[in-house]
C-alpha positions, 0 to 999 in steps of 0.5 A, a space after each residue: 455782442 455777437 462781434 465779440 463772441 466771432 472774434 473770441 472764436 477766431 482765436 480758440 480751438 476747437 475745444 474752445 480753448 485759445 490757442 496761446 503761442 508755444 513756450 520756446 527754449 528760452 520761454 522755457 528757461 524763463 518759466 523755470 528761472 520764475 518758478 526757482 525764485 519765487 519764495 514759495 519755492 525757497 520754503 519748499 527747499 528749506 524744508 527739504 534741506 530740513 528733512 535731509 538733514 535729519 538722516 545725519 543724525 539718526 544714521 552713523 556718520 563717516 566723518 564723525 563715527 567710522 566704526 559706528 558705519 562699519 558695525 552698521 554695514 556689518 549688521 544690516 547687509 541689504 540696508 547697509 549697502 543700500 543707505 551707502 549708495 544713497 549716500 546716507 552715510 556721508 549725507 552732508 557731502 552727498 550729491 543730493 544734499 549738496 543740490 538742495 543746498 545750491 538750489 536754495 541759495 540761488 532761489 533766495 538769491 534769485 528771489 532777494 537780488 529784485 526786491 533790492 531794487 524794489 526797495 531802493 526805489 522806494 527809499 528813494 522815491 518822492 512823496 505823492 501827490 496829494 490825492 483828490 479827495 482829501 475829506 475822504 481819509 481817516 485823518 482830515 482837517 479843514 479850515 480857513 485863514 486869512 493868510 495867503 496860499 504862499 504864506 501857509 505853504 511855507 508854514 506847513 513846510 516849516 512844520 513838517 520838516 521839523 517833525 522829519 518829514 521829506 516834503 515835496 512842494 506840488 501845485 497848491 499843495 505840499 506832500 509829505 512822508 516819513 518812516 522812510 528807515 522802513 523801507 531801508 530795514 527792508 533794502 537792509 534785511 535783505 541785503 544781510 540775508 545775502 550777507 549771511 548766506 554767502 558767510 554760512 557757504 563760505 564757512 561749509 566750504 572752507 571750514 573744518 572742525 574737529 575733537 579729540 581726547 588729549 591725556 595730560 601729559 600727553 602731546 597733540 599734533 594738528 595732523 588729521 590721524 590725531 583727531 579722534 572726529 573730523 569734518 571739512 568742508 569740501 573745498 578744504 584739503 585737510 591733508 595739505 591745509 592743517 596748519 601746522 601746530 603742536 600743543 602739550 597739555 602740561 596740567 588740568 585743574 577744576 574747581 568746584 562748589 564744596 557745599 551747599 545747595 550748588 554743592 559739585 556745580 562746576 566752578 572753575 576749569 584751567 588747562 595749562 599748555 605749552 604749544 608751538 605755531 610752526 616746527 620751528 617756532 618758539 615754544 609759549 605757554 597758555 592756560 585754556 579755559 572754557 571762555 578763553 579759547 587758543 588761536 593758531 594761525 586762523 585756527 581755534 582750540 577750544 575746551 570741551 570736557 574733561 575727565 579721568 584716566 586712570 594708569 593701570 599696569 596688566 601683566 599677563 599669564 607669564 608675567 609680561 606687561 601687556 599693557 601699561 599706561 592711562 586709560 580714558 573713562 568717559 563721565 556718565 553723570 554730573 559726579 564723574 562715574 566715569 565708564 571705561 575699558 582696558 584691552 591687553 590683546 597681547 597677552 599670552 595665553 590668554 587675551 585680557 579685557 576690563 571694563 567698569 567703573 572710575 569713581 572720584 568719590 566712590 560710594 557703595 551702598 544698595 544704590 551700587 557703585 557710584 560717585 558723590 562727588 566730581 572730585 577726586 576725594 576718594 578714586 576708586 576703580 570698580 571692574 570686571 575682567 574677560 578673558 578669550 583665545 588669542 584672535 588674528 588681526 582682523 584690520 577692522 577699526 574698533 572703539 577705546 572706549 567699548 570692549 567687544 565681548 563676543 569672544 571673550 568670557 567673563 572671568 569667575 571667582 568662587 562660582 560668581 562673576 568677578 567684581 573687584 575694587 582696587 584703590 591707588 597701589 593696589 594689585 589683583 591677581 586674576 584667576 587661573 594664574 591668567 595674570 594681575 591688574 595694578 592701580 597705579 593711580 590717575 591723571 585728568 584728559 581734557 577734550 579739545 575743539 579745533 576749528 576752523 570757520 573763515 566765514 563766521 564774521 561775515 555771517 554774523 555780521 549779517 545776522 546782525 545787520 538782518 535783525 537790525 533790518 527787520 527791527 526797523 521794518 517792524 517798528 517804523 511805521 510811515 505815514 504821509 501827510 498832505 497840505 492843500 490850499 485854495 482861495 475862496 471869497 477872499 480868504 484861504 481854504 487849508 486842507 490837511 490830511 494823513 494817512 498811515 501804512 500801518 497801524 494808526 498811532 495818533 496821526 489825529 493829533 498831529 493833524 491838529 497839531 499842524 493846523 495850529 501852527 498854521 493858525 498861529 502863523 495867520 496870528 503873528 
């Protein structure tokens, strides 16, 4: 004892703490490597992924919402500056968010690629020798017969190839294994993950996707002025690499259920276009439906929503058109009370702005103004109008679909706020000679989907692959099974014996089953 406590001595500091040589450079790197690809550290990382991406939908985007960030930046001078050189306005192209997402594809990478091997080692492994002590598992059967040792070996061989085992002949013995699809789930779900991350960076990198709002009539042109919010990936050029089609929507039709308890559930939605693949290519025809998306040249277009707008004319205060033509209303509620405003600011003396109501089937009552129905069995427009001193452009991007009221003042009628109703054709004459407003009637928009994602297939091809994986690694369960003989007083002592990794399902009866076989081959 004493020895050993010398030569523990010998080795430790002072302290009494051993004295372990110092981690180099590549010790260093080494440790590091370790720590970055344990699966600990890939949970961590996808958490923080997690928790970084919840900025992105609490903060106003750049790429989905400029004006929204504009207004923001405006609002909160100290925060504003500070949340945009944090990145927090753009978070899904910030530095930070694109390091976590690297890191966690190398941990995973890093932390799968070695248990690969592991997992193609064990699918390929031999079945075990049998243990020593057979008696001692919980599946176990002994007996004897007076065949051979040779005769009964290759009876249980028989036996057990049937019952798809892989059987490996030792000494004396026969081991057997089955359930082997289980390690090839685990070589597969591993594997697909792989797959499935390589198509989701593929998909982030290259992929683009964007909406915009398309008045019937009107046309689109996939050029990236066009779209209404548009996100890339940061490999993609959207300048340089939109492909380069144009597309017209010629009508919209919607259909819906007419009574009954479904009575307003939609039914059927059916855009009809005309597009062109390229400047030069032939004009074709296609109706766009919710399940029947459009593809150009790697591209889809896809059927969002749909709504109203109605064609208002407003003249101003000298008889002037200061604006003429459809207006977009955004539905606020399954009936399509439809919310939106009209700007003139070209109207002299005064500038003009509307807001209120479109209702398809519009109702009045002590609920207010509303819609009863999503189609367009009785359109009316309920509004309100402003007015306000000429203003100098300012540059600053503003909304179509909200109208800015700090400088404009609430038009008045008889000591009340103005509210009017106006049917198709009719006209209202604005107070104070400031003007009129004309309901020329209404056409349908439709909001529309491009995108691109050039790694979808690959990723959803590994998400299947995955699932299959880890069916097979669930509900596969392998069992070993061993068959051992020796002679003793002249007869033939069989020994067989299984075990179960994972829950034991029956192995009892196959046991028996394989010793009957074994007896009745001593019978025949």
């Amino acid at each position: 004892m004493t020895e050993v406590k010398d030569r523990i001595a010998a080795g430790s500091s002072p302290d009494g703490r051993p004295d372990l040589p110092a981690l180099g450079v590549i010790g260093w790197l080494r440790w590091t490597w370790r720590q970055l690809t344990s699966m600990k550290t890939a949970l961590v990382l996808l958490f923080m992924l997690a928790l970084g991406a919840v900025p992105g939908s609490l903060i106003p985007q750049t790429g989905v919402d400029p004006i929204k960030v504009a207004d923001f930046l405006e609002t909160h001078k100290k925060l504003g500056p500070l949340y945009d050189k944090l990145g927090l306005f753009d978070v899904y192209k910030s530095a930070w968010f694109s390091a976590i997402y690297l890191l966690l594809f190398i941990s995973l990478i890093g932390c799968v690629v070695p248990r690969l091997g592991v997992y193609l080692r064990a699918v390929r492994s031999r079945p075990p020798k049998p243990p020593r002590n057979l008696n001692r598992l919980a599946g176990y059967e002994s007996f004897t017969v007076d065949d051979d040792a040779d005769t009964v070996l290759e009876a249980a061989e028989r036996e057990l190839r049937r019952r798809r085992f892989r059987v490996e002949s030792y000494d004396g013995a026969i081991g057997a294994e089955r359930g082997y699809l289980r390690e090839a789930g685990n070589l597969l779900f591993h594997f697909s993950l792989i797959v499935a991350l390589i198509g989701i960076a593929w998909g982030s990198l290259f992929g683009y996707r964007g909406t915009v709002l398309v008045v019937v009539g009107k046309d689109f042109a996939n050029s990236l002025t066009q779209y209404d919010d548009f996100t890339s990936g940061p490999a993609f050029d959207a300048e340089n690499d939109l492909p380069p089609f144009a597309l017209t929507v010629n009508d919209f039709k919607a259909t819906f259920q007419q009574d009954g308890p479904q009575m307003g559930a939609a039914r059927t939605f059916n855009a009809a276009l005309t597009y062109q693949a390229t400047p030069d290519g032939p004009e074709k025809s296609y109706d766009l439906q919710v399940n029947h998306p459009l593809k150009l040249d790697g591209s889809t277009v896809y059927l969002l929503g749909h709504g109203y707008a109605p064609k208002v004319t407003v003249k101003d205060g000298t008889g002037q058109v200061a604006f003429s033509g459809p207006a977009p209303f955004l539905p606020q509620d399954g009936n399509f009370s439809s919310f939106g405003v009209i700007k003139a600011p070209d109207a002299r003396p005064v500038t003009l702005g509307f807001e209120g109501y479109f209702l398809p089937t519009a109702q009045i009552d002590s609920l207010g103004p509303r819609s009863v129905f999503p189609d367009d069995l009785n359109p009316e427009l309920v509004m309100t109008g402003f007015y306000g001193r000429p203003q100098q452009e300012t540059g600053k991007p503003e909304s179509v679909y909200q109208l800015d009221k700090s400088k404009l003042t609430q038009f008045e009628k008889d000591g009340d706020k103005l509210r009017f109703r106006l049917k198709p054709g009719e006209s209202l004459t604005l107070p104070d000679k400031a003007g009129s407003i004309t309901f020329d009637g209404y056409t349908r928009w439709v909001k529309l989907q491009v995108s691109h994602q050039p790694g979808l297939y690959v990723a959803l091809a590994g998400l299947v692959l995955m699932i299959l994986g880890l069916m097979a690694s669930l509900f596969i369960h392998p069992r070993r099974t061993w068959v051992r003989v020796r002679t003793e007083d002249g007869r033939t002592v069989v020994e067989v014996a299984g075990l179960d990794r994972g829950p034991e399902r029956g192995i009892g009866d196959e046991l028996e089953a394989i010793g009957k076989v074994i007896k009745k081959q001593e019978q025949v």
